[in-house]
TORZA-845680 format. One line per 8 residues: number of its first residue (from 1); their letters; for each residue x, y, z of N, C-alpha, C. Coordinates in Angstrom, 3 decimals, decimal comma. Atoms other than C-alpha are relative to their C-alpha. Last residue first. Example, Ala and Ser with C-alpha at 12.3 -4.5 7.8 and 13.67 -1.06 7.14 Angstrom:
residues 2
2 = sa = -0,820 -1,190 -0,060 13,670 -1,060 7,140 -0,770 1,090 0,730 ~ 0,890 -1,190 0,000 12,300 -4,500 7,800 0,900 1,200 0,000
This chain:
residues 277
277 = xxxxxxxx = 1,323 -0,100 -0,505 -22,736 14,117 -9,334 -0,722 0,853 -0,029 ~ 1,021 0,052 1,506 -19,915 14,295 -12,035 -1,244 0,111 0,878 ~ 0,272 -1,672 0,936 -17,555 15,101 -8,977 -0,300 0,288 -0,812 ~ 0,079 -0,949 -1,453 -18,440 11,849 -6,600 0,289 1,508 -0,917 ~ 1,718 0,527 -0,452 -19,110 9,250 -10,065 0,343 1,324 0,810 ~ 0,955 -0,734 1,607 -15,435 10,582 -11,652 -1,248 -0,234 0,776 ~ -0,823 -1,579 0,016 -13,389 9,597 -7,960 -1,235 0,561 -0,991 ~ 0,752 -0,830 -1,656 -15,846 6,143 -7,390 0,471 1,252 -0,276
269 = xxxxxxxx = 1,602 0,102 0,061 -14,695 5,410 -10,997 -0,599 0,789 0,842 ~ 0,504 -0,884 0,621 -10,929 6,111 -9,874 -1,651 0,040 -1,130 ~ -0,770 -1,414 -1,234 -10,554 3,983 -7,097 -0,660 1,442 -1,078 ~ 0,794 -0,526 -0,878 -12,336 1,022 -8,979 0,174 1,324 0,391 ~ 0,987 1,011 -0,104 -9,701 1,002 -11,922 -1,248 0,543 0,971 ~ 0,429 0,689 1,104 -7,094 4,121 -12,160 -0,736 -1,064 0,622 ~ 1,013 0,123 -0,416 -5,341 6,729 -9,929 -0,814 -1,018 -1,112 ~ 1,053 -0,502 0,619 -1,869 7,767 -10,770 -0,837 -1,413 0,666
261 = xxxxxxxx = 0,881 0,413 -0,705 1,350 8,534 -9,175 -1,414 -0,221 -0,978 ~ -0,930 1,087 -1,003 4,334 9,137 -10,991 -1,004 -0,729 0,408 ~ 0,735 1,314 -0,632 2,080 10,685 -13,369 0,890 -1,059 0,546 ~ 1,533 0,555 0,479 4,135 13,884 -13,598 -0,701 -1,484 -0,487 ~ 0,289 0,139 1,060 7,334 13,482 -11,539 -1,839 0,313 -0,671 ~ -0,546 1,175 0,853 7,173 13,773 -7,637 -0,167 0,444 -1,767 ~ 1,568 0,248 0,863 7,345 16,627 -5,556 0,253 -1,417 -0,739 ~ 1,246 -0,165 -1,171 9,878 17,534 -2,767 -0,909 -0,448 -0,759
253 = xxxxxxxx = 0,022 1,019 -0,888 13,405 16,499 -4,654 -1,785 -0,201 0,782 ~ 0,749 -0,764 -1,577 12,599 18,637 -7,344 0,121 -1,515 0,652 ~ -0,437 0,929 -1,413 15,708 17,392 -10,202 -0,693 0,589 1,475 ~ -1,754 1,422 0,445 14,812 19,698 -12,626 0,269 0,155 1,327 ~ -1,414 -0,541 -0,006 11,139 22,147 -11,568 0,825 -1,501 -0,218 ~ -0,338 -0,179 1,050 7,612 21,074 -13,518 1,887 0,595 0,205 ~ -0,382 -1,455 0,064 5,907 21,426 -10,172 0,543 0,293 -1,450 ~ -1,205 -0,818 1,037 4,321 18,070 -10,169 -0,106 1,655 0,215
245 = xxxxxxxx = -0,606 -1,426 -0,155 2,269 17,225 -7,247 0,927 0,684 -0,487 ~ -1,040 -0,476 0,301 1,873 13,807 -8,270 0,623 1,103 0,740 ~ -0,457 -1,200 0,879 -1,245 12,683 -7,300 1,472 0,049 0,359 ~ -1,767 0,059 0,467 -3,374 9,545 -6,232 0,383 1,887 -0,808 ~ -0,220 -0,497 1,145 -7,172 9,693 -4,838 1,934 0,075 -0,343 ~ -1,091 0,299 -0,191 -9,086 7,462 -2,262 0,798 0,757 -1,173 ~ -0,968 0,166 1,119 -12,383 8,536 -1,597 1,176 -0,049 0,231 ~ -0,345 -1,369 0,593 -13,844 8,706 1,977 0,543 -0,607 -1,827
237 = xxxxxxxx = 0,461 -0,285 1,481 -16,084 6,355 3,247 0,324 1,159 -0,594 ~ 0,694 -1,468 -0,279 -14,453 7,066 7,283 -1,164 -0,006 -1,314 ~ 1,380 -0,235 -0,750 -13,756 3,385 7,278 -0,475 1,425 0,450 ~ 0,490 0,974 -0,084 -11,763 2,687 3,773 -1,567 0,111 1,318 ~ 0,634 -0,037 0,179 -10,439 5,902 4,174 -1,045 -1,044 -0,325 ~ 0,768 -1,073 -0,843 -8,802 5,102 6,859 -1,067 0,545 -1,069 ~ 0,469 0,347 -1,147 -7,637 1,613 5,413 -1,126 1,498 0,618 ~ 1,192 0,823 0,973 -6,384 3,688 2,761 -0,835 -0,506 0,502
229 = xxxxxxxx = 0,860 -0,892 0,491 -4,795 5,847 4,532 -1,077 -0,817 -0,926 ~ 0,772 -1,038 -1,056 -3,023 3,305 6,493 -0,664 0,979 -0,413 ~ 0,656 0,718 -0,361 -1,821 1,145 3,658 -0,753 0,882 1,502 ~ 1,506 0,262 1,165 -0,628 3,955 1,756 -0,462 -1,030 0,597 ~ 1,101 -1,538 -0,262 1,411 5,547 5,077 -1,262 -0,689 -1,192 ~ 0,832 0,444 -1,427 3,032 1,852 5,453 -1,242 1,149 0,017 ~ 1,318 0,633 0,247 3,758 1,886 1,643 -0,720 -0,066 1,535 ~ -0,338 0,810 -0,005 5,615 5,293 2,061 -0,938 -1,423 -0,238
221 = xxxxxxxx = 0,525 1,280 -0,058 4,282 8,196 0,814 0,769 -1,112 0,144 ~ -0,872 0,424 -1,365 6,739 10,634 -0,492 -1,089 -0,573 1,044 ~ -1,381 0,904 0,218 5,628 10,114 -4,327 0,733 0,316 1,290 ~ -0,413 -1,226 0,075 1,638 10,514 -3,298 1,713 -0,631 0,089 ~ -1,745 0,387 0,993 -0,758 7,392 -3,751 0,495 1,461 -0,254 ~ -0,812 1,376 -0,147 -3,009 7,918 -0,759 0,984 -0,080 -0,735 ~ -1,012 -0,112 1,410 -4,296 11,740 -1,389 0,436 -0,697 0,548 ~ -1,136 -0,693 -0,815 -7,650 11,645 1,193 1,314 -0,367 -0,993
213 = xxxxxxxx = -1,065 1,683 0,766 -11,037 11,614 0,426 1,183 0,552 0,564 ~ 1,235 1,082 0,872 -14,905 13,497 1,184 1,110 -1,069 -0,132 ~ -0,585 -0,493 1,958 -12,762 15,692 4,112 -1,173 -1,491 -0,840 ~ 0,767 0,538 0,909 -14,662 16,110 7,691 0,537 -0,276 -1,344 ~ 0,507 -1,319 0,411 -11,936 16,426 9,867 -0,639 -0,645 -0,780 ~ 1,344 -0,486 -0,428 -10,919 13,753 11,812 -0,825 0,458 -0,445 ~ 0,359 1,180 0,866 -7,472 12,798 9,843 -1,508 -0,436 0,593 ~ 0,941 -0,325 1,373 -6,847 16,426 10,976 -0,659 -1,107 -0,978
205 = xxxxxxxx = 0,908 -0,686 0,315 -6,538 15,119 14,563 -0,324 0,285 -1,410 ~ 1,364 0,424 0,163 -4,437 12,482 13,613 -0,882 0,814 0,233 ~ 0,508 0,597 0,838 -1,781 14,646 12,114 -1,427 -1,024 0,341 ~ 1,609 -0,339 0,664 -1,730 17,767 14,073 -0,426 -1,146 -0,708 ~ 0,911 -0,701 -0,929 1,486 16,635 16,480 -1,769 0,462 -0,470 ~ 0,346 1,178 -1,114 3,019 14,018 14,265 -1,459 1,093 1,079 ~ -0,258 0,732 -1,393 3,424 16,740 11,631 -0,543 -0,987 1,033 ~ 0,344 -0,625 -1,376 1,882 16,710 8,283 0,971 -0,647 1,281
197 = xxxxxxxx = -0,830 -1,324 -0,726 3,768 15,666 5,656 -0,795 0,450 0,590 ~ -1,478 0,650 -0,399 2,226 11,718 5,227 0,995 1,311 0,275 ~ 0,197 0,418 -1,148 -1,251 13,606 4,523 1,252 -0,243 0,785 ~ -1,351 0,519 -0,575 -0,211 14,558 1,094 -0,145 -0,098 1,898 ~ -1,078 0,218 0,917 -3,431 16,684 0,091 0,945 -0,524 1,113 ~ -1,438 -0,827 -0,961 -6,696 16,429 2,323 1,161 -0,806 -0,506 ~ -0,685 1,284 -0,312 -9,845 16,041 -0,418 0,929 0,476 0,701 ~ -1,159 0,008 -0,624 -12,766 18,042 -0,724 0,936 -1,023 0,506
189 = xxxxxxxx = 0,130 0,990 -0,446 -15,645 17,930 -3,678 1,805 -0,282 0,956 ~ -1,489 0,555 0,078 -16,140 21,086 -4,573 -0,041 -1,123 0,909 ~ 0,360 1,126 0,872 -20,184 22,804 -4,635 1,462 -1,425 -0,131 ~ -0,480 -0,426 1,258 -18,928 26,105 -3,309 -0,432 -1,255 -0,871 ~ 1,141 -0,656 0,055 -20,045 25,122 0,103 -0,172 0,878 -1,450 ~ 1,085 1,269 0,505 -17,603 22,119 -0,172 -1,499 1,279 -0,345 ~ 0,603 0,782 1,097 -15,012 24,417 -0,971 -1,211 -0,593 -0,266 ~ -0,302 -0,532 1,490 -15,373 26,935 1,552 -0,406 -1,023 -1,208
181 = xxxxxxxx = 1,193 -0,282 0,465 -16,235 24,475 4,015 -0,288 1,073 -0,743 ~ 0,938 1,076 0,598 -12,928 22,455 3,698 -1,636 0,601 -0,051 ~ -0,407 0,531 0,909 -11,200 25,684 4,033 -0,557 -1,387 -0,296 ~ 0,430 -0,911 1,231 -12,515 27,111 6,737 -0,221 -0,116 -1,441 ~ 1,389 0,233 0,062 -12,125 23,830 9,035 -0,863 1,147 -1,374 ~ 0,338 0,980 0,692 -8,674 24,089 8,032 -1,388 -0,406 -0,543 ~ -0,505 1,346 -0,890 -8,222 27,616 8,824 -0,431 -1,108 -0,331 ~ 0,557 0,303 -0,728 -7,937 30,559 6,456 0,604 -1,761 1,043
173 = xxxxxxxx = 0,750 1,212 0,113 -4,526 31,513 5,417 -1,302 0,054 1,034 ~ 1,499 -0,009 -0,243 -2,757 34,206 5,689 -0,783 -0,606 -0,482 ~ 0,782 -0,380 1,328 0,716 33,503 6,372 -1,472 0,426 0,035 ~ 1,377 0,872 0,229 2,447 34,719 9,353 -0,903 -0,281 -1,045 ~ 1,345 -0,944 -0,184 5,547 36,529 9,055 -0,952 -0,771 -0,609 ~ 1,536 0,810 0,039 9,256 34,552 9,704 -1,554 1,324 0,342 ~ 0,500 -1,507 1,166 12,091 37,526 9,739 -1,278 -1,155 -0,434 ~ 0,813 -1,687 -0,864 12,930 36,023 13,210 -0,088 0,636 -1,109
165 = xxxxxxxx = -0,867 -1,188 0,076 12,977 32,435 11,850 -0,647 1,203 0,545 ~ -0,061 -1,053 -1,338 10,691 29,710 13,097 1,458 1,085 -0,303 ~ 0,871 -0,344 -0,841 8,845 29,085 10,169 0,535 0,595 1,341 ~ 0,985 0,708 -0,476 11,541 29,107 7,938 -0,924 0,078 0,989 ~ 1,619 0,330 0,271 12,641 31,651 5,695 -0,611 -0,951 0,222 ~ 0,809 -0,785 -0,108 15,993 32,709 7,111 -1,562 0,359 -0,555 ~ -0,341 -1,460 -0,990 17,200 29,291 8,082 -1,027 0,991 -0,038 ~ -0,194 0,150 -1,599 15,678 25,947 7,166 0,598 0,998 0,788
157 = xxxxxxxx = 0,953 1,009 -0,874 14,027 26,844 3,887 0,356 -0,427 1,860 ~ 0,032 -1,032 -0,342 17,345 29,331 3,068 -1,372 -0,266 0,580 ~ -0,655 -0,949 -1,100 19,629 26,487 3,386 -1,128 1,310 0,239 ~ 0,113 0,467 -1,184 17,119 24,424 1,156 0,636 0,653 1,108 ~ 1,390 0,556 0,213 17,237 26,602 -1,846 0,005 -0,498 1,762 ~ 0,804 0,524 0,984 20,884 27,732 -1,580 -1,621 -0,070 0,650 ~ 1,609 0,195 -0,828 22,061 30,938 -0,171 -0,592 -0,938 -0,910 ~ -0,804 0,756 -1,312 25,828 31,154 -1,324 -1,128 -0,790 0,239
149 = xxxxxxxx = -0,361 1,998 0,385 24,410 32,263 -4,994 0,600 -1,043 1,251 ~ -1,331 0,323 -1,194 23,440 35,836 -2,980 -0,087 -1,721 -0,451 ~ -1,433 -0,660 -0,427 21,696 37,423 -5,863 0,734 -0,163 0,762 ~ -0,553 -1,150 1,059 20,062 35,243 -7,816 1,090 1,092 0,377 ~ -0,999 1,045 0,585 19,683 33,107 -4,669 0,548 0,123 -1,091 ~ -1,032 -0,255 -0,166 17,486 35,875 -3,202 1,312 -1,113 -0,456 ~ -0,396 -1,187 0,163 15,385 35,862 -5,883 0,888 0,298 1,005 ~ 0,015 0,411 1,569 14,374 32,058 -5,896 0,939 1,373 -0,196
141 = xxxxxxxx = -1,130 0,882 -0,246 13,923 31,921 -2,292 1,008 0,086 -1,571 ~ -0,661 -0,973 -1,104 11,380 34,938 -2,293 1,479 -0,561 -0,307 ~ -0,517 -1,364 0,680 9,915 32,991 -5,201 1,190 0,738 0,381 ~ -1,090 0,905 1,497 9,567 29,404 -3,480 0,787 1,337 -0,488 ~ -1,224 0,521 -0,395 8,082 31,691 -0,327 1,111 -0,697 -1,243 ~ -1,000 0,636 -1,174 5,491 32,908 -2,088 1,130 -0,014 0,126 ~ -1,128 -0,622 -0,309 3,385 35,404 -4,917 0,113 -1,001 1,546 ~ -0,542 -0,323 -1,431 0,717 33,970 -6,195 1,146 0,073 0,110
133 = xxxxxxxx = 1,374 -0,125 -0,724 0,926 34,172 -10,098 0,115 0,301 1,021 ~ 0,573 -0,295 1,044 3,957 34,471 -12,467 -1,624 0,246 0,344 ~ 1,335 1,299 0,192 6,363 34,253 -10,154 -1,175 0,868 -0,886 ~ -0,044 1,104 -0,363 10,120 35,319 -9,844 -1,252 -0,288 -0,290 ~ 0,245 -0,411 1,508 9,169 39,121 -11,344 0,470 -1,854 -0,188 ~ 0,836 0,149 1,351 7,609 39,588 -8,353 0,152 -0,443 -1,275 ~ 0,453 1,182 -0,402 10,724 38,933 -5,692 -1,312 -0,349 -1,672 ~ -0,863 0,920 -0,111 13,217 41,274 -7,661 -0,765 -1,259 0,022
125 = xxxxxxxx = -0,261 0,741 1,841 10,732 43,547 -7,838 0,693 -0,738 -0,187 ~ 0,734 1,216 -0,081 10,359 43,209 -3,568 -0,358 -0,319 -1,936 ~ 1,091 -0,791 0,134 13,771 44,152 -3,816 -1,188 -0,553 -0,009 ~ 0,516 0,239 1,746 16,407 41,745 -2,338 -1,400 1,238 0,380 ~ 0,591 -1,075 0,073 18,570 42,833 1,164 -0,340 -0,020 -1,936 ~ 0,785 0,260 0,962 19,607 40,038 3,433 -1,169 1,068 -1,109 ~ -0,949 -0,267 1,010 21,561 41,036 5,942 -0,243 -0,165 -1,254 ~ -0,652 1,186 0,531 19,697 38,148 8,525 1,498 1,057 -1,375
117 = xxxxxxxx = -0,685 1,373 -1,115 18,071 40,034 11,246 1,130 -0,479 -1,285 ~ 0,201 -0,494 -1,583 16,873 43,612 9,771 0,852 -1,295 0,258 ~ -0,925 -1,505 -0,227 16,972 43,259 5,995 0,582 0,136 1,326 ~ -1,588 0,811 -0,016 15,635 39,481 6,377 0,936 1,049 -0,296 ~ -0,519 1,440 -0,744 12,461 41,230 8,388 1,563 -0,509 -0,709 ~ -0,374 -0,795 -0,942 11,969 44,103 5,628 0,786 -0,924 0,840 ~ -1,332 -1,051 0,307 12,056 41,978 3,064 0,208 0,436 1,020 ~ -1,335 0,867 0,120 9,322 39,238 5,263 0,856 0,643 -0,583
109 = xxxxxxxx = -0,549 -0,120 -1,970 6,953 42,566 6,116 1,333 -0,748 -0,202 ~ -0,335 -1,140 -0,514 6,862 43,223 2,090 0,821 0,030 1,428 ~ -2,155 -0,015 0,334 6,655 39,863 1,619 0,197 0,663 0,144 ~ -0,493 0,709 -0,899 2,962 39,946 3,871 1,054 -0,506 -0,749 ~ -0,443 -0,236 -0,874 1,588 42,806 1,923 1,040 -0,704 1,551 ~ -0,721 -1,258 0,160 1,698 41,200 -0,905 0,516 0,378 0,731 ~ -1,652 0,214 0,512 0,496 38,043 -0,057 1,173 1,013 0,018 ~ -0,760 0,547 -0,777 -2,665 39,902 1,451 1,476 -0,611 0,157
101 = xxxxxxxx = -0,249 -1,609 -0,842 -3,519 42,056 -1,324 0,932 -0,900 1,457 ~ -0,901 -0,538 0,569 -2,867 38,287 -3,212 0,033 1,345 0,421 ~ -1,358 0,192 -0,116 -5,357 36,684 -1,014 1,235 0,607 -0,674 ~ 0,102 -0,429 -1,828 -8,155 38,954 -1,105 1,168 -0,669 -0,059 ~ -0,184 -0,940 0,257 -8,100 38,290 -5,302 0,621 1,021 1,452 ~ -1,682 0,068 0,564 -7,520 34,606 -4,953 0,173 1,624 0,051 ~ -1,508 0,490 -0,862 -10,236 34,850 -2,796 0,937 0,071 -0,151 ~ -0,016 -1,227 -0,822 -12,438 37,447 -5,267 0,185 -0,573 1,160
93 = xxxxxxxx = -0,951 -1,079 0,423 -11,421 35,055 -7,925 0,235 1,027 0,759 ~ -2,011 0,294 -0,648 -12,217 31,902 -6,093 0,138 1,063 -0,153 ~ -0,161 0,202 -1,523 -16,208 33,178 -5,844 1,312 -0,238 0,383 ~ 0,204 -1,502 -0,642 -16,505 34,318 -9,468 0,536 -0,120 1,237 ~ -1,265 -0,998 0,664 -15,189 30,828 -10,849 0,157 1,687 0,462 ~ 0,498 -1,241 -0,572 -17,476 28,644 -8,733 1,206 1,101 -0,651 ~ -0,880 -0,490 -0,804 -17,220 25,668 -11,404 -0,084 1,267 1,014 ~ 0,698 -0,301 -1,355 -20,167 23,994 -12,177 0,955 0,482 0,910
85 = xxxxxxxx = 1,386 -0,787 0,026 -19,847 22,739 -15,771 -0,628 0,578 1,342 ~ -0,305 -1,050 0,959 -16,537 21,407 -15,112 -0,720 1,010 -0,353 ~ 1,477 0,002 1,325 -18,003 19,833 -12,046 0,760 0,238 -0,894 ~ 1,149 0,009 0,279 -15,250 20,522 -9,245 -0,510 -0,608 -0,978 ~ 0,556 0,259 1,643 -12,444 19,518 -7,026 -1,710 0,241 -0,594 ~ 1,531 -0,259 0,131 -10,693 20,994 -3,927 0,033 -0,269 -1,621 ~ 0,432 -0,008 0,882 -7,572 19,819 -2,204 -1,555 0,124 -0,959 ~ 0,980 0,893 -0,012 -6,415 20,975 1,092 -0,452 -0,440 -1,701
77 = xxxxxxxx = 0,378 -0,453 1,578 -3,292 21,515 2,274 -1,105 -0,914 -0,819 ~ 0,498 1,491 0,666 -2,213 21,873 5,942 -0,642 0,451 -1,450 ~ 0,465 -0,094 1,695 0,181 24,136 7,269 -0,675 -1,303 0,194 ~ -0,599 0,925 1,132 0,484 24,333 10,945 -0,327 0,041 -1,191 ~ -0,802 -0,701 0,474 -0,966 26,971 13,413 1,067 -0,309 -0,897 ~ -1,363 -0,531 -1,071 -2,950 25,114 15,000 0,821 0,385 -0,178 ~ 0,679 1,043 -1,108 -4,496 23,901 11,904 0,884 0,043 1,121 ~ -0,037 0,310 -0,868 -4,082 26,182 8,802 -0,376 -0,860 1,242
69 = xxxxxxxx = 0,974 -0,240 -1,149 -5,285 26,340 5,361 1,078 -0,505 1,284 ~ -0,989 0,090 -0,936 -3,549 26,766 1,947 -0,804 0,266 1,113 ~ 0,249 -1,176 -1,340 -6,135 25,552 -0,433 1,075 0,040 0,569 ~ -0,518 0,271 -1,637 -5,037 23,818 -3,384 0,253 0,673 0,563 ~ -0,894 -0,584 -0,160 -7,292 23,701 -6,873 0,243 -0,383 1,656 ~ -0,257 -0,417 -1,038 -9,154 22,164 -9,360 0,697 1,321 0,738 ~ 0,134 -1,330 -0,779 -11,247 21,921 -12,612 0,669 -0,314 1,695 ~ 1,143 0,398 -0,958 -11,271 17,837 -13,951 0,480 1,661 0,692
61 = xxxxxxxx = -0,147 -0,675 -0,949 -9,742 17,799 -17,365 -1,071 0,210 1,120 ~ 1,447 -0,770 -0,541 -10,648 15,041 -19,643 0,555 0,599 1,435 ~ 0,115 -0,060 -1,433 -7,646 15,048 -22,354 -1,093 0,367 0,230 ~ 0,349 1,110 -0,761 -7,319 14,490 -25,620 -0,092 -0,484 0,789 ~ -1,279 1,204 -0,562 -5,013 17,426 -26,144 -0,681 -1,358 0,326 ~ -1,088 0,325 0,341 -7,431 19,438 -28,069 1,309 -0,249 0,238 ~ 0,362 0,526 1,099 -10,255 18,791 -26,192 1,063 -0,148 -1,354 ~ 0,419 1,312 -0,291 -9,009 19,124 -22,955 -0,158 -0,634 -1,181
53 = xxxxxxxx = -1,238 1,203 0,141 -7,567 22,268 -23,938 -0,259 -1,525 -0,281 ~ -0,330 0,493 1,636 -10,928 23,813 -24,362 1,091 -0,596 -0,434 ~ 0,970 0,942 1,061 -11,771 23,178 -20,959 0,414 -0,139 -1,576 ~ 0,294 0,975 -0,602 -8,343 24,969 -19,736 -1,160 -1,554 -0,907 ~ -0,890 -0,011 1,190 -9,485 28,297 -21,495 0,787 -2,273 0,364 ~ 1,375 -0,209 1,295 -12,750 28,235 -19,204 1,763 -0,376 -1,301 ~ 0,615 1,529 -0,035 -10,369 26,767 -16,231 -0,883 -0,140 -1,178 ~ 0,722 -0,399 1,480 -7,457 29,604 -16,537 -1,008 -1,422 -0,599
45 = xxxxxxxx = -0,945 -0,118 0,846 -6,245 29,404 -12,650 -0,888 0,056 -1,397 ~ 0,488 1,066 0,680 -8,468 28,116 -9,901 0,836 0,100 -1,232 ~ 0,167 -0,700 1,174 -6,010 29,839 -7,694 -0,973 -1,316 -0,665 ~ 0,981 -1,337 -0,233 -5,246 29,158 -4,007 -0,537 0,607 -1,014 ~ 0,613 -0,551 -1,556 -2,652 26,875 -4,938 -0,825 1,399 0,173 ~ -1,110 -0,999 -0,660 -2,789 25,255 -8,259 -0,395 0,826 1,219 ~ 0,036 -0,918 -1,276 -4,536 22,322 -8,546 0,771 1,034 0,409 ~ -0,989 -0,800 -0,322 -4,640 20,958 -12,235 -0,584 0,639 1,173
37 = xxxxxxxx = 0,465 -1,435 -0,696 -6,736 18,010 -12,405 1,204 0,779 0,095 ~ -0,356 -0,711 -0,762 -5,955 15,253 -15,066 -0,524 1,097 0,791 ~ 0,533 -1,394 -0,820 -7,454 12,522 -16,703 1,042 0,375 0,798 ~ 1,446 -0,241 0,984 -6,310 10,022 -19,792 -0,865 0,983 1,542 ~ 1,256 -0,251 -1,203 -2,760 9,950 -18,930 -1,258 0,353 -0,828 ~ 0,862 1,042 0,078 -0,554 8,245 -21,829 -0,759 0,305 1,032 ~ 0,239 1,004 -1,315 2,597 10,150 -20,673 -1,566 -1,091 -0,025 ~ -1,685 1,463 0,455 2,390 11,994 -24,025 0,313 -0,589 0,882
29 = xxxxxxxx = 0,261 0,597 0,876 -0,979 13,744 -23,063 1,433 -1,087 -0,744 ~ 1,002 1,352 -0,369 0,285 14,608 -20,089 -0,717 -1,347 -0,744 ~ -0,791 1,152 -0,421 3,194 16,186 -21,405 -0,932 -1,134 0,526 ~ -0,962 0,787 0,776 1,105 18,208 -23,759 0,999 -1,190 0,298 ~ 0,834 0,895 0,873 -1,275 19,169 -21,387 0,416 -0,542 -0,792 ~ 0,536 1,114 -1,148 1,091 20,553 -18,783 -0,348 -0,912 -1,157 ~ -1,319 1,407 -0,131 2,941 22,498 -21,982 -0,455 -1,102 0,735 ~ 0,045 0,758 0,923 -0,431 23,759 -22,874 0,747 -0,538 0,503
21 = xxxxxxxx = 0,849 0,753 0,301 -1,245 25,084 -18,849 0,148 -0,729 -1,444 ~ 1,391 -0,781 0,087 1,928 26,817 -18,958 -0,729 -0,868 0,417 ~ 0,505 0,021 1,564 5,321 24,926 -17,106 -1,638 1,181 -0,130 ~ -0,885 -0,798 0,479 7,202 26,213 -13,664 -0,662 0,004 -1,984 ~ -0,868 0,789 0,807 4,756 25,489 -11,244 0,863 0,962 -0,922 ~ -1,308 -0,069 -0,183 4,395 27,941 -8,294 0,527 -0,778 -0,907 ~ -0,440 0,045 -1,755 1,186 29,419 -8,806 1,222 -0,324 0,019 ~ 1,271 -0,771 -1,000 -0,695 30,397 -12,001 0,590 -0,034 0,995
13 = xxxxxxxx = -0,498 -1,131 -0,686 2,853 28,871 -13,381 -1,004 0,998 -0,006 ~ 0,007 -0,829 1,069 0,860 25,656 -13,353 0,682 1,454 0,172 ~ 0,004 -1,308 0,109 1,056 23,114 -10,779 0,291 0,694 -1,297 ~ -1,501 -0,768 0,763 -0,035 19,289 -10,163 -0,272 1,900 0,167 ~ -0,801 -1,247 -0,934 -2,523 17,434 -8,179 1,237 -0,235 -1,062 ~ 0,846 -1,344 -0,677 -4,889 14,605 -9,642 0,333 1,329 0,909 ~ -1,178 -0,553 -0,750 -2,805 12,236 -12,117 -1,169 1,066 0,702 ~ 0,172 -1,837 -0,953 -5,593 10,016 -13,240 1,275 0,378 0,485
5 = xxxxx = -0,671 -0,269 -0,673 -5,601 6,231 -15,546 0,239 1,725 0,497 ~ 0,116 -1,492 -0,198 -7,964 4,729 -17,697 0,994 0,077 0,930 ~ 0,919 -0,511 -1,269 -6,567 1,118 -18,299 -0,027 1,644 0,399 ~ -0,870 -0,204 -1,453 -5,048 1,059 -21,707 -0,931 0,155 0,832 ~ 0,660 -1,025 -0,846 -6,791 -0,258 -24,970 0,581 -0,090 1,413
């Protein structure tokens, strides 16, 4: 008998991963994980179909997902977990539903924008037919690299689709504080994803913020960042939670593997006790 063990952040192509929800469950289940949360961003994603996975993959699925929220005008990313039996499933859908008029309209502006400054001239069918759910940046990147193979991945992250480019257009995101009381007021038990990428400039402030835990074991994490979050949550009484952030893309430098990271003994008890409550 193996020590239980958690992967708690990954993606589904609801958002930007690249596998279904079975395939997830299938690899998980052959990696010897005995819980997972799927967080896809801004989406609770297919959580009633989901449950019944669980059961036939031998898996105990835990309902998530990952906010995109702001903080001075920085990304931050929040993680929200529920109940199974207590999911707010009406209440994401008509976010996820506000967000995606919004998405929309805000690649639209970004085409236009890398038409204008950069020469850059993809359709926005082009961009859509890249993702399978929310519609982002990964996509955008994805479709023009189909058609201009010069423009890799990362070149087009630090040029014409990074924050400070001139075809850059503001996401829409609530704000941090929004976003942790969203969830929690939704019943979700809030955690603040990958801490160790935040900038110097917002990072201790947001390590202020009310969150219930904070994503310690993460695969760009160093051990100085896991002994300091830990510690922090140690005296804020926050939970301590491990994840992956699988995407399901070959050779992703930015994410780690599925259960690279995982959550198991004390750590994860306290985790199951705080969103079974």
């Amino acid at each position: 008998m193996h020590d239980l063990t958690a992967d708690l952040h990954m993606h589904t192509i609801a958002s930007d991963g690249r596998l279904t929800a079975d395939q997830l469950f299938l690899k998980a289940s052959e990696l010897n994980l005995d819980v997972i949360a799927i967080t896809d961003h801004d989406t609770l994603g297919d959580v009633k179909g989901n449950i019944k996975r669980q059961k036939k993959y031998r898996m105990n699925y835990i309902p998530g997902i990952e906010v995109s929220t702001l903080y001075e005008g920085e990304s931050v990313h929040i993680l929200g977990y529920f109940k199974p039996d207590n999911v707010p499933i009406k209440a994401y859908t008509q976010y996820t539903k506000e967000l995606t008029k919004k998405r929309i309209q805000r690649m639209k502006a970004f085409l236009t924008n890398l038409k204008t400054h950069y020469a850059i001239d993809v359709s926005y069918k082009a961009v859509e037919k890249k993702a399978a759910g929310l519609i982002a940046r990964p996509h955008l990147a994805a479709a023009i690299h189909e058609k201009y193979p010069e423009w890799t991945k990362d070149a087009l992250f630090e040029g014409p689709l990074g924050d400070q480019s001139k075809a850059y257009v503001a996401s829409a995101k609530l704000s941090t504080i929004e976003g942790i009381e969203f969830i929690r007021n939704h019943g979700g038990t809030v955690v603040l994803a990958h801490p160790g990428l935040m900038s110097d400039r917002i990072h201790n402030a947001v390590l202020e913020l009310p969150f219930d835990g904070i994503e310690t074991y993460y695969p760009r994490h160093d051990e100085l960042f896991r002994t300091v979050y830990k510690a922090h949550a140690a005296d804020k009484g926050w939970l301590v939670t491990a994840g992956s952030d699988y995407h399901g893309i070959p050779n992703d430098s930015k994410h780690g593997e599925l259960g690279d990271e995982r959550l198991k003994g004390a750590e994860l008890v306290q985790f199951l006790k705080k969103i079974n409550a």
